[in-house]
C-alpha positions as CSV (number, residue, x, y, z in Angstrom):
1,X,16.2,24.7,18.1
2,X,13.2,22.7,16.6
3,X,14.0,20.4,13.7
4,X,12.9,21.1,10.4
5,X,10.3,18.9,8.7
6,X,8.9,18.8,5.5
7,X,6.5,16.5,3.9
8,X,5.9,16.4,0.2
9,X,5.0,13.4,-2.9
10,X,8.3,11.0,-3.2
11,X,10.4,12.1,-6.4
12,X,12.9,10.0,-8.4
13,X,15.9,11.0,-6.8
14,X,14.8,10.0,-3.6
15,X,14.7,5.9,-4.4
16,X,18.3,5.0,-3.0
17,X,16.5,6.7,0.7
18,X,13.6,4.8,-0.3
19,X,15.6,1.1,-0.3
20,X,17.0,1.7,2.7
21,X,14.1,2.8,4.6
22,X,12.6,-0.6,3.1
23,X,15.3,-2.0,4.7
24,X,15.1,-0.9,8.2
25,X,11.4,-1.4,8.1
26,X,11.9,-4.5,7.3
27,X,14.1,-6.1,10.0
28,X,12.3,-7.9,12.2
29,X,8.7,-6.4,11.3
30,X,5.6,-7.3,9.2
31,X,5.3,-9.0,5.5
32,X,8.0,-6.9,4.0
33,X,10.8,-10.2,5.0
34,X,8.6,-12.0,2.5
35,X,9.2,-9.6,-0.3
36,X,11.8,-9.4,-2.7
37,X,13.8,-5.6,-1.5
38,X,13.0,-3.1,-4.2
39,X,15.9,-1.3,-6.4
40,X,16.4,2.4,-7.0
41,X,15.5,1.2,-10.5
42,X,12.4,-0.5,-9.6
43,X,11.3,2.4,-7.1
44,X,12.2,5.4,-9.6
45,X,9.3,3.0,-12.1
46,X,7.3,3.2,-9.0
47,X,7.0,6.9,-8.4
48,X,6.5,7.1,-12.0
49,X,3.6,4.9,-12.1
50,X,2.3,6.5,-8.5
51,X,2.6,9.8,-10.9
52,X,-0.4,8.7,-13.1
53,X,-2.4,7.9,-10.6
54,X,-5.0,10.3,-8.6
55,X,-6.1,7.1,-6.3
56,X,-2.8,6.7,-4.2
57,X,0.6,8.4,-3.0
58,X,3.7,7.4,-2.0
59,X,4.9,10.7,0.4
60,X,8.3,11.1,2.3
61,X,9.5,13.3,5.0
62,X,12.6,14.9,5.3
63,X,13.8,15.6,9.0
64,X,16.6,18.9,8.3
65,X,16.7,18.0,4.8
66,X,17.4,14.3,5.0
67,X,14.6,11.4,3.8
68,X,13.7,10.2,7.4
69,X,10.0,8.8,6.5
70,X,7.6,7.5,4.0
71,X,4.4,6.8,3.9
72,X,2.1,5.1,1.0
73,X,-1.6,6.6,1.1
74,X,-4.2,5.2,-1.3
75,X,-8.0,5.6,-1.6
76,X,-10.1,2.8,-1.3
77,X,-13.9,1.5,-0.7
78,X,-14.4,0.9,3.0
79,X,-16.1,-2.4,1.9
80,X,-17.5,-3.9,-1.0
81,X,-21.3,-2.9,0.1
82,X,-20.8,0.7,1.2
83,X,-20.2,3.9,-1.3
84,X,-17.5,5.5,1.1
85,X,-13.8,5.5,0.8
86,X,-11.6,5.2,3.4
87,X,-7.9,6.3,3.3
88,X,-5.4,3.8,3.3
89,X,-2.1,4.7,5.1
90,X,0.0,2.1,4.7
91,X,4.0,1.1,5.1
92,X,4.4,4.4,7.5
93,X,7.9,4.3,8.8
94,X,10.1,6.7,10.2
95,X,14.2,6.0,10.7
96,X,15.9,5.3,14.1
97,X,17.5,8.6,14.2
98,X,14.3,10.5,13.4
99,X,11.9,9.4,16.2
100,X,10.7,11.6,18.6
101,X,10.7,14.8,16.4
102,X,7.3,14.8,15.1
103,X,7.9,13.6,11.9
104,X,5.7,10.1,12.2
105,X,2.5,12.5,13.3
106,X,3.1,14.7,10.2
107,X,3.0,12.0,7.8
108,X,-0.1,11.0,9.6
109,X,-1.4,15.1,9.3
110,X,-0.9,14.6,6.1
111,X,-2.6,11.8,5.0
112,X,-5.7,12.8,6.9
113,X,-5.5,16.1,5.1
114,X,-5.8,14.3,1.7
115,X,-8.3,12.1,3.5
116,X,-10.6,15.2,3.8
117,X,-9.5,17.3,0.3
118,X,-10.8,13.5,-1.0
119,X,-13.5,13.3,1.1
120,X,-12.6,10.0,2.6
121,X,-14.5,10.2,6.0
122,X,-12.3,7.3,7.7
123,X,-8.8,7.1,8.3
124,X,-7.1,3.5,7.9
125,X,-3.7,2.4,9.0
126,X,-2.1,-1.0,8.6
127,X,0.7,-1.7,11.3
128,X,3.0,-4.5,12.0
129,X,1.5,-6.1,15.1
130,X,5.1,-6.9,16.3
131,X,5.4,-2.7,16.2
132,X,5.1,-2.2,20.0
133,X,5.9,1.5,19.7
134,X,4.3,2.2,16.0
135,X,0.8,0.9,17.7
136,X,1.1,2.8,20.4
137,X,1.3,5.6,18.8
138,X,-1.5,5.1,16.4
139,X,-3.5,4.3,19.7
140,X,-2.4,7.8,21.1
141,X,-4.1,9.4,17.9
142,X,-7.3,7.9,17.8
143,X,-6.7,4.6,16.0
144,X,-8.0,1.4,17.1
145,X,-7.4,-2.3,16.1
146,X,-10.1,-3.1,13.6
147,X,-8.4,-6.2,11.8
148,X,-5.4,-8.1,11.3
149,X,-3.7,-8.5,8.5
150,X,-1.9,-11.9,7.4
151,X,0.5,-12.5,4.2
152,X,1.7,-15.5,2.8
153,X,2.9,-16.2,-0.9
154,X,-0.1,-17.6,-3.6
155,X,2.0,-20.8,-3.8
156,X,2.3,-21.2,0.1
157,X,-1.8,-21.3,0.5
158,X,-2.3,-23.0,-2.1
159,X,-0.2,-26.0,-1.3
160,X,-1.4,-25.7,2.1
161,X,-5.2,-25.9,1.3
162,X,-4.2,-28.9,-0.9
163,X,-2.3,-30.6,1.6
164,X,-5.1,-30.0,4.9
165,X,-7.9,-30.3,2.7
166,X,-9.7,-32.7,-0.2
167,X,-6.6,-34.4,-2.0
168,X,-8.5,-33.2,-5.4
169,X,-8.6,-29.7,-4.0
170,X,-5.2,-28.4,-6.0
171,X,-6.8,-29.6,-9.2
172,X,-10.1,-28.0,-8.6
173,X,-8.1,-24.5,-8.2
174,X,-5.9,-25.1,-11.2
175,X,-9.3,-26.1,-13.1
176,X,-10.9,-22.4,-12.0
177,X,-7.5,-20.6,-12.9
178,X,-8.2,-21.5,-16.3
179,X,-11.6,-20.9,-16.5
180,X,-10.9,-17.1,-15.5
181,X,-7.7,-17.1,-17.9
182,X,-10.2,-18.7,-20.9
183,X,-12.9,-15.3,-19.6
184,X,-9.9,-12.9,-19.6
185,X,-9.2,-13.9,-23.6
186,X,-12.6,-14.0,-24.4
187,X,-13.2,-10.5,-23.2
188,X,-9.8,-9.8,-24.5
189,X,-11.2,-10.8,-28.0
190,X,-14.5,-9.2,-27.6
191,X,-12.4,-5.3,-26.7
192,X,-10.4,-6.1,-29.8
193,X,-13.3,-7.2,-32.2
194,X,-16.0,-4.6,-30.7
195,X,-16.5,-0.9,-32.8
196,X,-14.8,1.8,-30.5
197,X,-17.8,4.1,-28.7
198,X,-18.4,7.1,-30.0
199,X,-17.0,9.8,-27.3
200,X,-21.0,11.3,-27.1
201,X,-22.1,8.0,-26.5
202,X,-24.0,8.4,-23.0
203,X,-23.4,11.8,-22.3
């Protein structure tokens, strides 16, 4: 007998299966070692937040009623000199136990289908490189390797560009932190100062 799958948004009583498919994605693959593992609390705020906005989705599959996958999905500009969006599917993983039942293409179904209701005429996926199998996969469906993604902590680069690079480097950075801090409060000031639009304005 085929196995059951269904795919639908992530809800708030699904964040304790959330944490722990963070933590099986985690071992041994990708950037997430290098984050801090979320709570149920701070994945419940999550969804909440993912609730209020129409750009981006975090979707789970169940595999005969049990949380097997998840998938986040977001829209996003294909570049930053092109009007198209591309769709974003990002932190796809499926449990151990779950392989090899279909599950992984139907999260992938279904973030092409919200790729076409949105009119997002390209399909993105970021994959571990280390994720022989994942890749392969992806390959089998169409997806080649257009980039490679690296992650390292703010800090970490930082210190690095000051130590490989001009000694004054570090200060110059700190020096343009503060000049985008000092244009954040001015505009900041400016919102707070400014007469509220009228709604008709424009229209």
């Amino acid at each position: 007998m085929a196995s059951a799958i269904e795919v639908r948004d992530a809800r708030p009583d699904d964040a304790v299966a959330l944490v722990a498919l963070w933590s099986e994605m985690s071992i041994g693959t990708g950037h997430q070692r290098a984050l801090a593992a979320p709570t149920p609390e701070s994945v419940r705020a999550s969804i909440a937040r993912l609730a209020k906005d129409p750009g981006a989705r975090l979707v789970v599959g169940e595999l005969d009623g049990h949380v097997s996958g998840m998938v986040y999905l977001r829209r996003t500009p294909i570049s930053p000199l092109h009007a198209e969006e591309t769709m974003t599917v990002e932190y796809l993983h499926v449990t151990d136990q779950a392989r090899r039942h279909g599950l992984g293409k139907a999260l992938v179904a279904e973030a092409a289908a919200w790729a076409e209701h949105e009119s997002c005429p390209y399909l993105g996926v970021v994959a571990p490189a280390v994720a022989r199998e994942a890749n392969r996969f992806l390959a089998r469906l169409g997806l080649g390797q257009a980039a490679v993604l690296r992650f390292a902590g703010t800090h970490t680069v930082r210190r690095r560009l000051a130590a490989e690079h001009a000694p004054n480097l570090l200060a110059m950075l700190s020096s343009r932190r503060s000049v985008i801090a000092r244009r954040a409060q001015l505009g900041h000031r400016h919102d707070l100062t400014s007469p509220a639009e009228p709604e008709s304005a424009g229209r």
